[in-house]
Steps between C-alpha positions, in 0.01 A plus 500: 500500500278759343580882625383587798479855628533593868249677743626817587532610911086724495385152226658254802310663788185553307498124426577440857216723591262321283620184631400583832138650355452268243136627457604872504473621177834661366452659206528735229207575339325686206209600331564530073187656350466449081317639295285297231444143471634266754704258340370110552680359774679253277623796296630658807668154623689494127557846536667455830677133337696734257594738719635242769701351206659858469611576879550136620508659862190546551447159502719498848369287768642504844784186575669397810914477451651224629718530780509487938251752549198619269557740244285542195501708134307518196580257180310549183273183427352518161194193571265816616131434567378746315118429641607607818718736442207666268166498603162629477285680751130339425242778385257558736193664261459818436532688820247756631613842551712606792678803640663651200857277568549325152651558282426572131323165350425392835252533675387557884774379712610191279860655415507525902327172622755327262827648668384438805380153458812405330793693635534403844605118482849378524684504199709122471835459421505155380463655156599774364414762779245722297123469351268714264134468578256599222198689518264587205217794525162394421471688212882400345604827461756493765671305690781422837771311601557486877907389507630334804864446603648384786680758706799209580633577077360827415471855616329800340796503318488155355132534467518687201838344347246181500184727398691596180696167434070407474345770336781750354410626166794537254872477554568221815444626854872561682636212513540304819843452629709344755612654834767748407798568738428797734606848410817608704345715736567778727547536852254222541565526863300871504192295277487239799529766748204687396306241446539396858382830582180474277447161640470619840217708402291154485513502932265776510169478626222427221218772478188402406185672412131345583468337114799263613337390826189322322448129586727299203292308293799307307293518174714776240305749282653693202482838364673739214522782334638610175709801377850626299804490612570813310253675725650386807824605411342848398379548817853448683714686322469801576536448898797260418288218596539120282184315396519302812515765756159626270361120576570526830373864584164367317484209742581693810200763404271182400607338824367814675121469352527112518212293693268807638829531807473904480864716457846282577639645772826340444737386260483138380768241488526307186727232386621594140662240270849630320682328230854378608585426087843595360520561111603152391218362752241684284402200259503204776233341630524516851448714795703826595260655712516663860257734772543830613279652761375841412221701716201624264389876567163398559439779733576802304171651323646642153563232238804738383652480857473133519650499184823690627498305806540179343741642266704603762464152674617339229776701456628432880511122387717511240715689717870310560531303168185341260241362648474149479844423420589516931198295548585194247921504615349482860215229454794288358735518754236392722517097593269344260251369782401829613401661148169313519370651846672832410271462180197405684538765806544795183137329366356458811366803586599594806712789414288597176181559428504420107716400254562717199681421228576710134596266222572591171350426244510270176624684201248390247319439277372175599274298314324161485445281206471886264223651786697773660563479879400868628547496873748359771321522825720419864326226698619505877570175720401524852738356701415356867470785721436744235172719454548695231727524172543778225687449165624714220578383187367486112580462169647744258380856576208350716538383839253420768471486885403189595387396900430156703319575781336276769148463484441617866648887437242700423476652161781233384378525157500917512881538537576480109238790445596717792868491359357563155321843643824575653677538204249726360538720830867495422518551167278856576739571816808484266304705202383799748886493607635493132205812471294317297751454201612133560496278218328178567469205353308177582157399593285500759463127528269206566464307757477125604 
């Protein structure tokens, strides 16, 4: 029997999740933006072809073991249909001019109307668990590849391992390997034990401001915005903050402005994805992923203060061991038919408003048939219950927030801007506290 490799315990309960929503979409998704000529799409399918022949596994489709009870894992299958797995999204003429959220080579909202027309279907597992949809601008002088993974085999993680298995330029991408024994650890009994403490952070009442209480459409609109991650590390240094607390102060200040609702008057719970990965669990594809609950400083007025606040927020979690690593030992003691509704009750939304999530980013360079792939935007999945999602994540040295909201919030399209003008404020806080002789790199960004 041809190898088959096993569902870890966070794959097993997001299958069993999806299982129970079988038209939820669960997945991973983003946006590639290239620069020249789009290839044809049969260039791009052999383009793919050679690749697949290179990293058999991501030709993996999802099999059910034999046995007493149903268990499943992935086995490589090399009879792919590639005109399925790569497809074309059909031009729709040359569109008229919109609000300034293409990109460049496209015009009006087409970059926009084409994530969200495409990104929120179910991604199957009967085949390999991944596609690439291909758009062409009108005028052929750019073009985009929306990529879309199901969430039951990949993570951010895994995302990129697979977005440079496709497109890495050079040497091979890391190679993928199989599950490595776990690291002698210790006091593992201290990691669980604060991570029951964390997790009982999750019973506290949700706060809400007016934006969240809009009727829910169940129709998801898309938004980004574009800068360096050597900026955002800049501007956290010298407060000892990490590019994520940086995301996150932006989001709590663009949270503030958000949908016309006046000054927060209150801090705001968010649900914030953390990697659970060990080092030999950096090349698999799979999920190591878990939530912690953090409380965004929406309410204080200074961007520098919200800055420190989450900073020291932050900090408090990783007090008692790493975080993460008490959150995946205790999700796996748990029995195995209670990870599903612990999954769905952390998505739900009843003890979060959002969900937030910083992934990093693909190495680079990418590129696509010799047309260089420039940008690697995040492409949030709404789950049910959820409003509102913000991602981090890029490629190289640029990275870009990207957000899902529902169509009902008002202003759901305005978040990726807001947080984009928050980094400016920032960025000028954390000069006038330097006294004006910061070095900073970067640039101030586009937007989607």
């Amino acid at each position: 029997m041809d190898r088959i490799r096993p569902l870890n315990a966070f794959d097993t309960a997001l299958l069993d999740y999806q299982l129970l929503h079988a038209d939820v979409p669960i997945n991973v998704n983003c946006l590639l933006v290239g620069t020249g000529p789009a290839p044809g799409i049969e260039a791009l399918r052999a383009w793919v072809s050679e690749r697949l022949l290179r990293f058999p596994l991501l030709t993996e489709r999802l099999v059910c073991l034999p046995g007493r009870r149903a268990r499943y894992g992935w086995r490589a299958d090399p009879d792919v249909d590639l005109g399925h797995l790569v497809r074309e999204h059909p031009p729709a003429g040359v569109p008229s001019g919109g609000d300034g959220a293409g990109e460049p080579g496209f015009a009006g909202t087409e970059l926009r109307d084409f994530v969200e027309r495409r990104s929120g279907a179910v991604v199957p597992v009967a085949g390999p668990p991944w596609q690439l949809w291909l758009l062409r601008s009108a005028d052929d002088t750019a073009f985009a590849l929306l990529y879309r993974a199901s969430h039951i085999q990949q993570d951010g993680t895994a995302k990129n391992l697979v977005l440079s298995a496709l497109f890495g330029v050079g040497s091979d991408p890391t190679a993928f390997v199989p599950p490595q024994r776990r690291e002698p650890g210790r006091a593992r009994s201290r990691e669980v034990g604060a991570a029951v403490a964390r997790s009982l952070q999750w019973l506290a009442p949700t706060t809400r401001s007016a934006s969240f209480t809009a009727p829910w459409l169940g129709r998801t609109t898309h938004s980004w915005a574009t800068t360096s991650l050597a900026r955002l590390r800049a501007i956290g240094a010298p407060v000892g903050g990490t590019v994520n607390d940086v995301f996150l102060a932006g989001l709590a200040g663009a949270l503030r402005r958000w949908g016309g609702t006046g000054q927060a008057t209150e801090g705001l719970p968010v649900a914030m994805a953390v990697s659970t990965r060990q080092p030999g669990e950096r090349a698999m594809l799979a999920n190591f992923v878990a939530g912690a609950r953090i409380i965004l400083p929406c309410a204080e007025p200074l961007p520098l203060d919200r800055l420190l606040a989450v900073r020291d927020r932050t900090d408090r979690l990783k007090q008692g061991g790493t975080l993460g690593v008490g959150e995946r030992l205790l999700f796996e003691l748990l029995p195995a038919r209670i990870r599903p509704r612990l999954f769905g009750a952390g998505l739900s939304g009843r003890s979060s408003a959002l969900s937030v999530s910083n992934q990093a980013g693909a190495p680079g360079p990418l590129a696509v048939a010799g047309q260089p792939i420039t940008a690697a935007v995040p492409i949030p999945t709404l789950f049910p219950g959820q409003r509102l999602a913000c991602h981090l994540s890029g490629l190289g040295d640029t990275v870009s927030v990207g957000t899902a909201a529902d169509a009902g919030l008002p202003g759901s399209r305005d978040l990726a801007g807001l947080w984009e003008a928050e980094v400016n404020l920032l960025e000028e806080a954390v000069r006038a506290l330097l006294g004006g002789n910061g070095q900073w790199g970067g640039r101030r960004g586009r937007r989607g």
